[in-house]
C-alpha positions in Angstrom: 4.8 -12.9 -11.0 5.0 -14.1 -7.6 2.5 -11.6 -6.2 -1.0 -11.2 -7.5 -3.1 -8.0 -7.6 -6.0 -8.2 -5.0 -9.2 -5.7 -5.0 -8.9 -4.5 -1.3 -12.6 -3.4 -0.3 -13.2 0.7 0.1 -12.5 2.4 3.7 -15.3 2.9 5.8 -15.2 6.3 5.3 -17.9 9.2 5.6 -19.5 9.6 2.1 -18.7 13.1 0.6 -22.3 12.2 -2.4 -25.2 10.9 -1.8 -24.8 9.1 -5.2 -24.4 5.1 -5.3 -20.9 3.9 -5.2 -20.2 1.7 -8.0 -17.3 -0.9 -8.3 -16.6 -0.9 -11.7 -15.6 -4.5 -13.3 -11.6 -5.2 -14.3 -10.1 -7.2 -16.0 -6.0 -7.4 -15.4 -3.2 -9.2 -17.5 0.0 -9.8 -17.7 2.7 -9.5 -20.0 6.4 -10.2 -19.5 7.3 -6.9 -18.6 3.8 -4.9 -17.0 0.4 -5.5 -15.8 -2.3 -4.2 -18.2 -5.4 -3.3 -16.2 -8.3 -3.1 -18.6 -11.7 -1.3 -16.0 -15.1 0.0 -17.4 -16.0 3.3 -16.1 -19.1 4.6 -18.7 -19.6 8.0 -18.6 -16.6 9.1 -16.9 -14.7 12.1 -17.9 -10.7 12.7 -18.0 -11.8 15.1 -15.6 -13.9 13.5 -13.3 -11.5 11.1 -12.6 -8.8 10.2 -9.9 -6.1 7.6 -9.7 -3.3 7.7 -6.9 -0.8 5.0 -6.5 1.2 5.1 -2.8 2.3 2.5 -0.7 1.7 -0.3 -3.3 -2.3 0.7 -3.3 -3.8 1.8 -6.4 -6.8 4.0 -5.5 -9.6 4.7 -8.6 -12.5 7.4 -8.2 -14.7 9.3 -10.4 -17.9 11.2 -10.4 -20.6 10.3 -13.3 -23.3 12.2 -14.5 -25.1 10.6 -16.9 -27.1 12.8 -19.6 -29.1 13.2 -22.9 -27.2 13.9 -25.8 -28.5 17.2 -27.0 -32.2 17.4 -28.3 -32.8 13.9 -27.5 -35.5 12.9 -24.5 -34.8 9.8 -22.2 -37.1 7.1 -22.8 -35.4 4.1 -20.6 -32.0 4.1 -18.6 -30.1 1.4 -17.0 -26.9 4.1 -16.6 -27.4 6.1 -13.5 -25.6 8.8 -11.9 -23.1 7.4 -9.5 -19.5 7.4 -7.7 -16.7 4.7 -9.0 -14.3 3.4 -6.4 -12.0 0.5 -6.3 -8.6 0.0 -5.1 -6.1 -2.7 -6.1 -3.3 -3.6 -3.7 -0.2 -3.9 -6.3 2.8 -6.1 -6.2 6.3 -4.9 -5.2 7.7 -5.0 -8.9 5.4 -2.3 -9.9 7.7 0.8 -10.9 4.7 3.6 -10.3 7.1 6.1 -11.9 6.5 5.0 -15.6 2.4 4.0 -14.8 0.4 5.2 -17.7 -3.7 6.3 -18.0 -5.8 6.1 -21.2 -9.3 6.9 -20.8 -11.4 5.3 -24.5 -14.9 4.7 -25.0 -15.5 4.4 -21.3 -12.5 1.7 -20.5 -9.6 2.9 -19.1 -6.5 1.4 -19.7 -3.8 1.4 -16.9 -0.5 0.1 -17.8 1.7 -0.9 -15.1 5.3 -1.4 -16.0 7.5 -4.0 -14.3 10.6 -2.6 -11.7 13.6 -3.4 -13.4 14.6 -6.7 -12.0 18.5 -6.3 -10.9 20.8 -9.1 -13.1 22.3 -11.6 -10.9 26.0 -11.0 -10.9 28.2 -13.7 -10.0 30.6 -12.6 -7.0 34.4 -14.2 -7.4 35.9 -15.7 -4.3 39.4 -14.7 -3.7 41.7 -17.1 -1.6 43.7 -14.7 1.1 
């Protein structure tokens, strides 16, 4: 692939929580025909989460609350509540039509296919 995928830092924009903003660690392959994008986001919910893809920038958010599982107390945490956000600027042979989510045991997988590369089609020269 001639272009590589880039983690483009966040906008300065005005914070809408006052809870930390956490880039969340990726890891992205490649296969012959999509990038696999492989990115840890513990504690997030299907619902609490936001991907967008437009103008070859893929945008991830999501809220986290952390909490107890039911009748258990809290003795020590290294999990805090927090705010996920990273954005990837994509290559050009990303088709975003046929992108795909899966959200399991706190990775989610983001499958990128390929654009259909045209075949090169040899052009005959007529003599006039």
């Amino acid at each position: 692939m001639n272009d590589q995928i880039e983690s483009v830092p966040m906008s300065a924009a005005e914070p809408v929580s006052t809870a930390p903003g956490v880039q969340p660690p990726a890891d992205i392959y490649e296969t012959r025909d999509s990038i696999v994008m492989l990115i840890d986001i513990a504690g997030a919910s299907e619902d609490g989460l936001n991907i967008t893809l437009h103008d070859r920038q893929l945008v991830l958010s999501a809220r986290v609350q952390m909490s107890s599982p039911e009748g258990y107390t809290l003795l020590y945490a290294e999990h805090q509540d927090g705010n996920y956000e990273r954005v990837f600027a994509l290559p050009e042979d990303v088709d975003g039509e046929r992108t795909s989510a899966v959200l399991k045991d706190g990775v989610l997988r983001l499958t990128l296919p390929k654009a259909a590369q045209a075949a090169l089609k040899k052009i005959p020269v007529k003599t006039a």
